[in-house]
C-alpha positions in Angstrom: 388.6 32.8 284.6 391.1 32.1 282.5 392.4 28.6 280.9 396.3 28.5 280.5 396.2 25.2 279.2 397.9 26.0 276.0 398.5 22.8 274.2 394.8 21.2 275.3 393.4 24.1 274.0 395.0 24.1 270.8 394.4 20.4 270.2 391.1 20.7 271.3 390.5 23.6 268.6 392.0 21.4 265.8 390.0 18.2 266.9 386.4 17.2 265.9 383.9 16.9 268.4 384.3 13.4 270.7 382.4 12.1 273.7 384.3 14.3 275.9 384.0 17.5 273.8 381.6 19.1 271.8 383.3 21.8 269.0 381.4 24.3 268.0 384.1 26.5 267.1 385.6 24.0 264.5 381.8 22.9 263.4 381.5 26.8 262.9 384.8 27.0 260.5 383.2 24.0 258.9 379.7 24.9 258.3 379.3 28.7 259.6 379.3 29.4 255.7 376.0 27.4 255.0 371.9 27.7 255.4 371.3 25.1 258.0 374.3 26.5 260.5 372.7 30.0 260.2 369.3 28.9 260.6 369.2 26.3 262.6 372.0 26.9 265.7 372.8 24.9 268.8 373.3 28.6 270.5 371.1 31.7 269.7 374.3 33.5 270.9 377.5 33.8 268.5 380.1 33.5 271.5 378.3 30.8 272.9 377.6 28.6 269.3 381.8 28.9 268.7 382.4 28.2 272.1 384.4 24.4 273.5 382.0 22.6 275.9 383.6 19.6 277.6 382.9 16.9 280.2 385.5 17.8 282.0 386.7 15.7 285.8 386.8 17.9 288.4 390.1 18.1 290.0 390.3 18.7 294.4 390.7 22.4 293.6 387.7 23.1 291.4 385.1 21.0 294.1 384.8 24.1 296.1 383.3 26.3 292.9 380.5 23.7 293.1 377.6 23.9 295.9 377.0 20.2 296.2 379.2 17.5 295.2 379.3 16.9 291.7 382.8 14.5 289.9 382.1 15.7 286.6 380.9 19.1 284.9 380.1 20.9 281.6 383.2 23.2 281.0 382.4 26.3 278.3 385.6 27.7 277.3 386.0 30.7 275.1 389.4 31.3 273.2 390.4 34.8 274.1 391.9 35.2 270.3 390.6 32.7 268.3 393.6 33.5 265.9 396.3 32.7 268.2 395.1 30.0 270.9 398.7 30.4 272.9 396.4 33.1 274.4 394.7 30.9 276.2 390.8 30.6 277.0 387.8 32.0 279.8 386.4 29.6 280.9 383.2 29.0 283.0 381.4 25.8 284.4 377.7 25.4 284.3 376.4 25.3 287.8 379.0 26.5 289.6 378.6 29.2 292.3 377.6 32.1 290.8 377.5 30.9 287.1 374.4 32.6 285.9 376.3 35.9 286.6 379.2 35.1 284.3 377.3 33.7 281.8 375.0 36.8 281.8 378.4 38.6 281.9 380.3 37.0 278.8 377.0 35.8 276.5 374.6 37.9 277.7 372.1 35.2 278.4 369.7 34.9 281.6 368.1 32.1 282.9 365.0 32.3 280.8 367.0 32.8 277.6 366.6 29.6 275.3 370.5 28.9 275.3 370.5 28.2 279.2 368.2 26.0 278.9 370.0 24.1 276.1 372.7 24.1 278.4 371.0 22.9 281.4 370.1 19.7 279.3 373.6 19.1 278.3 375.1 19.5 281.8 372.1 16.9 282.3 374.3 14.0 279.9 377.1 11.8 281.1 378.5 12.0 277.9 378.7 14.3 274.8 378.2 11.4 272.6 375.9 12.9 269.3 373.7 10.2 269.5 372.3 10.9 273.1 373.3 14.9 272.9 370.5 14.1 269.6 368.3 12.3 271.5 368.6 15.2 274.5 367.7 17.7 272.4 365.5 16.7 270.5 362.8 14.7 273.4 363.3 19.1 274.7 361.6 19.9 271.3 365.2 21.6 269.9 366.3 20.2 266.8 370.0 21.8 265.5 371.4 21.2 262.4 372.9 18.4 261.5 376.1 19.8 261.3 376.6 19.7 265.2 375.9 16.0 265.2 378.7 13.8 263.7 376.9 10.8 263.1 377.0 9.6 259.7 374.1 7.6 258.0 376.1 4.5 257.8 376.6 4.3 261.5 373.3 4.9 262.1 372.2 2.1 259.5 375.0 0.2 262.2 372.8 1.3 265.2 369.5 0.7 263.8 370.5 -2.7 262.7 372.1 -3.6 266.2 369.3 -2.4 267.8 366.8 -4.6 265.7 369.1 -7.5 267.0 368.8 -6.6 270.3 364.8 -6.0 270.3 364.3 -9.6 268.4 363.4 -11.2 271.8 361.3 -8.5 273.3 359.1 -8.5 269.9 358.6 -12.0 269.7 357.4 -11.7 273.0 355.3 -9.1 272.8 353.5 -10.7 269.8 353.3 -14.1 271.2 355.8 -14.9 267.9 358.6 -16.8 267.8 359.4 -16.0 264.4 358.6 -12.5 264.0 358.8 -10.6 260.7 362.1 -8.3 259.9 359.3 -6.0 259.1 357.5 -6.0 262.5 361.0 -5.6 264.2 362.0 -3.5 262.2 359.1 -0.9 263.5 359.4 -1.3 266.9 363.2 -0.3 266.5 362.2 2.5 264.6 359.6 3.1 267.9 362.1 2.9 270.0 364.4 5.4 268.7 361.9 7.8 267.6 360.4 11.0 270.0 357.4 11.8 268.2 354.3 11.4 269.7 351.9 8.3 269.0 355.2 6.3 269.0 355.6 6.0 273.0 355.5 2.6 272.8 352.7 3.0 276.1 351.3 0.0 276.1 355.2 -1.3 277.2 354.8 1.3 280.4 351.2 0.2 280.7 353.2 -3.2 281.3 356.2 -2.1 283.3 353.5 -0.2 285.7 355.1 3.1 285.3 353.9 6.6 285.3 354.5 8.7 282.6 357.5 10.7 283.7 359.1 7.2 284.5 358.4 5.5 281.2 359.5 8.6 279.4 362.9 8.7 281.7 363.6 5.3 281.5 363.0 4.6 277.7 365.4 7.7 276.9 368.3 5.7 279.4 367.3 2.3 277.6 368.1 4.1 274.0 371.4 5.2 276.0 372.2 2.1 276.9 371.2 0.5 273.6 373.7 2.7 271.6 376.4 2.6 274.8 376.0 -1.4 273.9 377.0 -1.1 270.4 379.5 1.5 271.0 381.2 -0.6 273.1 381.0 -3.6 270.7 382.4 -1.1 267.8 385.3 0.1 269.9 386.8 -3.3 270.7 389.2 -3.3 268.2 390.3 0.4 269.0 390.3 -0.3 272.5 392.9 -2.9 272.0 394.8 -1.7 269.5 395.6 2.0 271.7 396.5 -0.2 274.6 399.6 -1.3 272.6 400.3 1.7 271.0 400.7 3.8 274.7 403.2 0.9 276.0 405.3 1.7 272.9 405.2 5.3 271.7 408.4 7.0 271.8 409.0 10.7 272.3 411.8 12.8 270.6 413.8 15.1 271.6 416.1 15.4 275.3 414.5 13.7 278.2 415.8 14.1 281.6 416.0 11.6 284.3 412.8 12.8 285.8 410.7 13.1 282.2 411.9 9.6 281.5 410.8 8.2 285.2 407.1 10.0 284.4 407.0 8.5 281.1 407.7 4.7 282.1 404.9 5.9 285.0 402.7 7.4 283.0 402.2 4.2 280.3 401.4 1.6 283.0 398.8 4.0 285.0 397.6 4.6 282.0 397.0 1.5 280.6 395.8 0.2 283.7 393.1 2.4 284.3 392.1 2.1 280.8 391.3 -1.2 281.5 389.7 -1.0 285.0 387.2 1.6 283.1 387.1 -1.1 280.6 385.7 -3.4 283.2 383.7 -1.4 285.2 381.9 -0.4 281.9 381.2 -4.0 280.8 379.7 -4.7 284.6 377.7 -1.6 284.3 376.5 -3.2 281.1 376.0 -6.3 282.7 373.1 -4.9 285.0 371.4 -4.1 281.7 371.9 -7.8 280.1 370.4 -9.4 283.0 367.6 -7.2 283.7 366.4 -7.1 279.9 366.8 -11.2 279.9 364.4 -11.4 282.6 361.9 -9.7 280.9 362.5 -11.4 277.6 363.4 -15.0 279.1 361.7 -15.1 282.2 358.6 -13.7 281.8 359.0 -11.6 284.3 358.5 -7.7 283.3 359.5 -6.1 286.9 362.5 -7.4 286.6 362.7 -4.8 283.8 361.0 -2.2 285.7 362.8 -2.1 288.6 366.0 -1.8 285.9 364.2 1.4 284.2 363.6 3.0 287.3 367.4 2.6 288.7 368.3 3.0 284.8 369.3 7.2 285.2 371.7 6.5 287.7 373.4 3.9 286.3 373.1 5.7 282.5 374.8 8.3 284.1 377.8 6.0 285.4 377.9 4.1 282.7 378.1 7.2 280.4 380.8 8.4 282.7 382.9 4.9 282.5 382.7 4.9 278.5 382.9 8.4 277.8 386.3 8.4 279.5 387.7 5.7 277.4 386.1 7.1 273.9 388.2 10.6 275.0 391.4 8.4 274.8 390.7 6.3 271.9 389.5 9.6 269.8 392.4 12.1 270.9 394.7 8.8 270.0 393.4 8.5 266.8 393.4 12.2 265.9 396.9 13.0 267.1 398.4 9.7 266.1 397.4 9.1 262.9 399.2 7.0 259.9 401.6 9.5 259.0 401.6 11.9 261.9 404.7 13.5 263.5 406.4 11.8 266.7 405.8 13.4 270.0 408.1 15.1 271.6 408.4 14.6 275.5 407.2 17.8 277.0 403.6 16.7 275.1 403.5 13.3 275.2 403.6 14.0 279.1 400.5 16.5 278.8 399.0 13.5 277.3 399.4 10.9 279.5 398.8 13.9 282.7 395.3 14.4 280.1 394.5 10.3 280.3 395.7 10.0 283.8 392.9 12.9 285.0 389.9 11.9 282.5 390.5 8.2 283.9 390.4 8.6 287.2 387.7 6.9 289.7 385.1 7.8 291.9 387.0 7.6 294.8 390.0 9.3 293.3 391.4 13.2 293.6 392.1 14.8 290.3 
């Protein structure tokens, strides 16, 4: 199949990887020249490792290439000349009708090649987001280089600090302390966060009366909606701060009557759903507060449990809500930098058509 979408394509080739979109073809002119990319790939297969993968909003025409109902799907789109990206891009999505064919066809992988299964478990995330496409992986036993993971030690220092915070009560509890050490908090995070075995934290699901394949579920959805919390924290100022920057951007160049019409449109739907997925992220998040207070507060650990066991679901939505607000934020801040060049109305249109489609709700057509 082939994706016309010329100027998405060639933004999305000159971007970094986001919530939205994982770039292994820039990571590749990036890193293909060192040790760890060669040795340690995302992909087995060269196509595949340079390939775009996206969480990409299906629109009403694409529902039908699906056999059950699905909103959102993994996208894997391969520039047809990677010199000129005007050429466009095939494009396949995982689990549609008939996808292990192409994907046979243009990588040459089956299902019991390693790659597919990598893939399975990415289709399996809300969200792109390194952190939990890390945390994925990794629980699978698949460890890639670094170099596909744009997470940088001082936000993880951020994230392991955050998380401390957020554990405080749940320690003190657990030790019967109200004044637990830094140092004793300190290794539960560090439990928390880690996949290697012995640090499973069981005596928790012990607790929680949960079987294994529950506890092991549910703790991977917490850590998502640990890190989800202090994304969302972190993005604030952003969030804010892009808001007023879409109600004032000005284009260059001729506009028609029409152009300007979808322009004064295309700010206030924006804006608007940006901050109805604002909301509906921070109520998502709210389920989390409450549930995790009436463990720590109340006493009362099923509280909790019944919150791990719904926790997938609502990991997935939540991942859904935020992920669609960190695409705008991120493609804002690439394309719209300090000294970067006004748009010019034909693209400032594909951008707004772009943050109309990723923000659209559940009930919603594309």
């Amino acid at each position: 199949m082939s994706d016309r979408a010329v100027r998405s394509l060639e933004f999305l080739e000159k971007s970094a990887s986001t919530a939205r979109v994982l770039n292994l073809f820039q990571i590749y002119k990036l890193h293909g020249h060192t040790k760890a990319w060669r040795e340690q790939p995302l992909f087995e297969s060269p196509g595949l490792n340079q390939a775009l993968v996206i969480k990409h909003r299906l629109r009403r025409n694409e529902t039908d290439l699906f056999r059950g109902s699905r909103r959102v799907a993994t996208k894997i789109i391969v520039p047809i000349d990677d010199r000129d990206l005007k050429a466009g891009g095939r494009y396949v999505f995982f689990d549609q009708i008939n996808y292990a064919a192409i994907l046979k066809e243009v990588f040459g992988i089956t299902p019991e090649h390693p790659d597919f299964r990598t893939l399975k478990l990415i289709d399996q995330l809300p969200s792109l987001d390194p952190f939990l496409l890390r945390e994925q992986l990794s629980r699978a036993g698949i460890n890639p280089a670094p170099c596909y993971f744009a997470i940088s030690e001082a936000d993880m220092q951020k994230m392991l600090t955050f998380v401390q915070r957020e554990i405080e009560p749940l320690v003190q509890l657990s030790l019967g302390d109200a004044t637990a050490s830094p140092s004793k908090i300190a290794r539960m995070a560090a439990k928390i966060l880690s996949n290697a075995p012995g640090d499973r934290m069981d005596g928790l699901g012990a607790v929680l009366r949960l079987n294994p394949e529950q506890y092991e579920e549910g703790i991977f959805c917490w850590k998502g909606f640990l890190y989800f919390k202090w994304t969302l924290g972190s993005m604030t100022d952003d969030y804010s701060r892009v808001l007023t920057k879409v109600a004032s951007i000005k284009a260059v160049g001729p506009m028609d009557s029409e152009a300007r019409e979808y322009l004064a449109r295309g700010r206030e739907v924006v804006r608007e759903q940006v901050n109805r997925a604002w909301g509906e992220t921070r109520e998502t998040m709210k389920i989390y507060d409450q549930a995790y207070e009436g463990l720590t507060k109340k006493g009362d650990p099923l509280i909790f449990r019944d919150f791990l066991l719904r926790a997938p679901s609502l990991f997935a939505r939540l991942g859904d809500q935020l992920g669609a607000i960190q695409h705008v934020i991120s493609f804002w801040n690439f394309r719209f930098g300090p000294k970067a060049p006004a748009p010019s109305v034909s693209e400032l249109i594909d951008i707004f058509m772009d943050f109309e489609t990723s923000l659209k709700g559940r009930n919603e057509t594309g």
